[in-house]
N, C-alpha and C positions, 0 to 999 in steps of 0.2 A: 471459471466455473465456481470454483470456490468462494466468488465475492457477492454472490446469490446464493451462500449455503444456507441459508435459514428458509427461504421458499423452498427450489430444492429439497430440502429434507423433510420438509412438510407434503412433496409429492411424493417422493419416495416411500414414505410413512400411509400415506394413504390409497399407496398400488398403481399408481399414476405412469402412464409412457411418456416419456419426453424426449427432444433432442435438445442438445445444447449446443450454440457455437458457441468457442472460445476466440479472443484475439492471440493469435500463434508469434506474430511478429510485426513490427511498426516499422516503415522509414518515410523520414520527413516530417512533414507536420500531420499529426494524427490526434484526434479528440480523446481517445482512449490507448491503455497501456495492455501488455503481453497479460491473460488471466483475465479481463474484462471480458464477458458473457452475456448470453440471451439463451433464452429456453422455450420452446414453446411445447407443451400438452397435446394430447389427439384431440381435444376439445377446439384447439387452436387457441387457450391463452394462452400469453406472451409477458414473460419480466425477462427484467436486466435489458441490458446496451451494451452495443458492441462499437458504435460509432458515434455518440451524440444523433442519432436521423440521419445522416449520409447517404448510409443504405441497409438500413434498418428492413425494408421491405424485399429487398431483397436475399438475405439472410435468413427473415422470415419464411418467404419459402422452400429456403433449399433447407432447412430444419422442414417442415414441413414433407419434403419430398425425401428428407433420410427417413423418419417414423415409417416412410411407407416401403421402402426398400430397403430399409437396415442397414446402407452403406454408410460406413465413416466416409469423409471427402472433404477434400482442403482447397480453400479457393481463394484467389487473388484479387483483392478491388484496389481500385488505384481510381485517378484525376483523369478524363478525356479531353485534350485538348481538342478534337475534332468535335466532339459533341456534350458542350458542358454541362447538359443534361440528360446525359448517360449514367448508369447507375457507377457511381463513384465517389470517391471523398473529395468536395468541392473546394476544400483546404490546403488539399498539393500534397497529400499524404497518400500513403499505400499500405495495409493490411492486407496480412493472410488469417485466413478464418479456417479452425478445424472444426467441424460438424460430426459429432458423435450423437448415436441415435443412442437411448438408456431404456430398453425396454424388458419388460419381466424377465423373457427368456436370455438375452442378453447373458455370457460371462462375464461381464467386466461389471453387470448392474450391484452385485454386494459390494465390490471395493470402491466404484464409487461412492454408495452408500453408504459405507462407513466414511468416508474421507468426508462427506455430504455433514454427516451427524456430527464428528469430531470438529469442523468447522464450526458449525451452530453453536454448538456449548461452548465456543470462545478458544478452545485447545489448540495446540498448534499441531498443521500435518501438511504435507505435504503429498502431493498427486501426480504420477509420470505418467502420462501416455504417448504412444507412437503417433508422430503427424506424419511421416515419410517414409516407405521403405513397404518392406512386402503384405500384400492385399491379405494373409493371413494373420498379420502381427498388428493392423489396424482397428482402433477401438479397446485394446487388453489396455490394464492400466494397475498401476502400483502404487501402493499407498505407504507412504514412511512415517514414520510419528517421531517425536525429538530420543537423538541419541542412534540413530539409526535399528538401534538392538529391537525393533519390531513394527514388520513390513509385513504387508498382506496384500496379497493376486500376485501378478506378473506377466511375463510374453508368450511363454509358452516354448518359445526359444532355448537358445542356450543357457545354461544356469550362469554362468558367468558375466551375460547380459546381464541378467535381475541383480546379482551381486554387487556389477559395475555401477549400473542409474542407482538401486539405493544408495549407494554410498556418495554419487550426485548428487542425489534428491536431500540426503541429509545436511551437505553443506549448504544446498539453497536454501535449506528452512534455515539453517542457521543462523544466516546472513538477513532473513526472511525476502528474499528474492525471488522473483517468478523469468523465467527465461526457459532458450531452448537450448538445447546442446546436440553438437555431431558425434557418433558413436558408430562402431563396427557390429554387424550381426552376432558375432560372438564375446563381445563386451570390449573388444580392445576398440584403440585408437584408430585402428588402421580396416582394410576389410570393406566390403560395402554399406556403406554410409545409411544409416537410420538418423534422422532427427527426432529428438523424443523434448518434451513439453514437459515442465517439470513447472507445478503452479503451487505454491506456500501461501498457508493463513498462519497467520500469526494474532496471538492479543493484539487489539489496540494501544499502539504507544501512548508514553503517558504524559501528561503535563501536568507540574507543579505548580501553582501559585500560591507564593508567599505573601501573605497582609490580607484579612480580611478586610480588606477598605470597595468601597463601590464602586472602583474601576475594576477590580475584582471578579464583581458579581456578574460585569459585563462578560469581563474573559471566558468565565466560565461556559456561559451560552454559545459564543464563535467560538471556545474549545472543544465543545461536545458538538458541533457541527460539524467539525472540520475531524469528527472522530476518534477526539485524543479520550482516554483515560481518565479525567482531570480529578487529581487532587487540592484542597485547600488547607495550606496551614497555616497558623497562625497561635501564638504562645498567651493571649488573649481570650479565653472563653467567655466573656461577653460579646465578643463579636465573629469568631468563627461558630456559627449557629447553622444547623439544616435551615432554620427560616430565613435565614439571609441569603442562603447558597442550597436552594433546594434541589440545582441540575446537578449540583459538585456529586460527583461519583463517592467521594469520601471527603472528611473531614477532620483534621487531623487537627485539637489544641498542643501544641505542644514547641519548644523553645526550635524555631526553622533549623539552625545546623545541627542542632541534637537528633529532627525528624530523619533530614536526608544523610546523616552518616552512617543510619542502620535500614533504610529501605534500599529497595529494589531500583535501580534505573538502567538505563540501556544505551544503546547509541543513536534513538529515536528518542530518546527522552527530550523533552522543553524545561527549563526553568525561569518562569518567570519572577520576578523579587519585585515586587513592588511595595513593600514595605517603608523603602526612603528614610530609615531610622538606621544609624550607625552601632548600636548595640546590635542590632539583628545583622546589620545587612554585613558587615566587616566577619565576623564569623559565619557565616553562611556561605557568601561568595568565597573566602579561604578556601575551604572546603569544594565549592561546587566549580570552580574554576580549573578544578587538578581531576575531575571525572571525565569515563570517556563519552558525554554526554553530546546532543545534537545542536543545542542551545542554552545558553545565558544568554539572560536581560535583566536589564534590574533599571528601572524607575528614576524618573528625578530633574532636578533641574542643570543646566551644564556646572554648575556651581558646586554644585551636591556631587556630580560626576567626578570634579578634578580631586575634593576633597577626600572623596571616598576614595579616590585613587593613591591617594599619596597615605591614606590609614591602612590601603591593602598592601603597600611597600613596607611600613613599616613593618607587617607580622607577616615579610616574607614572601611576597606574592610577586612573581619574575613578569617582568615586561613581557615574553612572551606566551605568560598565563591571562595576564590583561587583557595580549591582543587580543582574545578569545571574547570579551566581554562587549557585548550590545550595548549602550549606554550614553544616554538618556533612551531608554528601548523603543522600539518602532521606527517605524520610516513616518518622513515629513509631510504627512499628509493635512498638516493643517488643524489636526484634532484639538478638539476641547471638549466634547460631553464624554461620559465615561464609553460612552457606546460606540463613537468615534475613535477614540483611544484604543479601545479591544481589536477593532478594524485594522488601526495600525499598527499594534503589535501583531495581530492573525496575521499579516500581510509581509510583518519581517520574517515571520520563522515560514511560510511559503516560502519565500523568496531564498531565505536560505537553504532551505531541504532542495530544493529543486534546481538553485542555482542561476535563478533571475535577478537581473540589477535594479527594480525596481524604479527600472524610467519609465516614461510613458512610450508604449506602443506607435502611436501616432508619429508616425514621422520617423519610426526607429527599423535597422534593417536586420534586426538581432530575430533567432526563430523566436515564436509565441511558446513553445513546446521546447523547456531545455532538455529533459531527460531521457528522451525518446531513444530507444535502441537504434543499431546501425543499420539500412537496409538490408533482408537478406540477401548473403551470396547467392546471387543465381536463382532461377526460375524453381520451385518448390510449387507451383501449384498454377489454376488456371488465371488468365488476366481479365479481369471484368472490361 
């Protein structure tokens, strides 16, 4: 739900009934992850995805038919070997979809509202609701904002329920993770079983690129596509310019390991180096090498590679801070224009976030989808 916060909150704002599905759970190969939504209006528009078109129309109408009876309801689609044009995921995957209706009268409509708004403006929050468990505690939903120290709605249940999920809800923002978790009616472990949907926005992570040069200005563009943050620095003001990098989210002139030893990064963070200059790049990589960052790469030819590598032993830099290091950066896709080159650096930090080897598919027995959660245990809902 939260990854249509910005529509969303613009119905919300302007009085609007909606249902929304969520995807609750994936196993196998699935086009979309847990927190992936669609919504549809009494009007009957329609945003967000829940499956790439799989069964987009079907979905459609059981949102559709929650607005009209108010029922939350969680349903099963899966692959029909008997009829492989039965509504299902044609890919060999299986999602449960939870269907919550959001309409004025609605309890639950101000928490997700806020969670809806707090989204939008970029801030981070986090949203719990019940997908499994008693027909009274379906549709309540609770909102955590970072640090846990402040939560709004809940179940209506146990107070040690709402206790328990916030303090869930708070390590899934942490982590910025969207999953579901098993939990007892009265907050413990044990007891009959509730499954609650805990869905996190987080900032967008960020990406660094170091050297205003015009493979650069490529990255930039497949950085803000692929939804990073992107930063540009460069110790050069002649060339780190808004006119040269007018997508760059920021622009920073200033000496690269000087910039990154006092900003902000994460363990989504990317840094790209593409500078190829031993003054920048030897101080920089020191530094960026020993962060608990998601990526280094850094530019160059294999020549430039080894050399830099034996200037980064000299000021200390351990073999298995190296191994860390991407270099010459991208996968071998054959590139030469700057635009091709941004593709295959776009295409290593993919592959690494996600956990793909970057071979060709064709011919390959490896899933298409690495990250995909485990199927659920056990029957949670109906089967398409």
């Amino acid at each position: 739900m939260l990854d249509i916060a910005e529509e969303l909150h613009r119905w919300v704002e302007q009085g609007r009934d909606f249902a929304v599905a969520t995807v609750v759970a994936v196993g196998g190969s699935a086009p979309r992850q847990p927190g992936a939504a669609l919504a549809v209006d009494t009007d009957g528009t329609a945003i967000g995805s829940v499956s790439g078109g799989c069964v987009e129309g079907a979905v459609y109408e059981l949102c559709r038919q929650a607005l009209q009876d108010g029922d939350t309801v969680l349903e099963r689609f899966g692959y029909s070997d008997e009829d492989a044009f039965a509504v299902g995921l044609t890919c060999g995957g299986v999602i449960d979809i939870l269907v919550t209706p959001v309409r004025a009268a609605d309890p639950a409509r101000p928490v997700l509202g806020a969670a809806l708004a707090t989204a939008a403006r970029g801030e981070a929050a986090a949203v719990a609701r019940i997908v499994s468990g008693p027909a009274e505690l379906m549709g309540r939903a609770l909102l955590v904002r970072p640090g846990g120290d402040s939560s709004q709605g809940g179940f209506g249940a146990h107070p040690e329920l709402d206790r328990t999920v916030a303090a869930e809800a708070a390590a899934h923002l942490d982590a910025g993770r969207t999953g579901t978790l098993e939990i007892g009616e009265q907050g413990s472990r044990c007891g009959a079983p509730l499954t609650v949907l805990v869905e996190s926005s987080v900032p967008p992570p960020r990406m660094i690129v170091f050297g205003a040069i015009d493979f650069a200005s490529a990255l930039v563009r497949i950085g803000k596509f692929l939804g990073y943050h992107v930063t540009v620095c460069d110790a050069r003001p002649v060339f780190a310019t808004r006119a040269r990098f007018p997508e760059a989210d920021e622009i920073v002139v200033e000496w690269p390991h000087q910039y990154l030893e006092r900003t902000r990064v994460d363990a989504r963070t990317v840094l790209c180096v593409l500078t190829h200059d031993a003054k920048f790049d030897v101080p920089l990589l020191r530094f960026a090498l020993r962060l608990p960052v998601a990526y280094v790469g850094a530019m160059g030819s294999r020549r430039t590679h080894l050399e830099r590598n034996e200037r980064l032993r000299d000021v200390g830099v351990t073999e298995l801070e190296l191994a860390r290091l991407r270099s010459p950066i991208g996968l071998d896709l054959g590139a030469r224009t700057p635009e091709e080159t941004a593709l295959s650096i776009a295409a290593e930090i993919v592959a690494n976030r996600r956990g793909g080897s970057g071979a060709s598919l064709t011919g390959a027995h490896t899933p298409i989808h690495h990250d995909t959660a485990p199927a659920p245990a056990g029957r949670i809902g109906s089967v398409a």
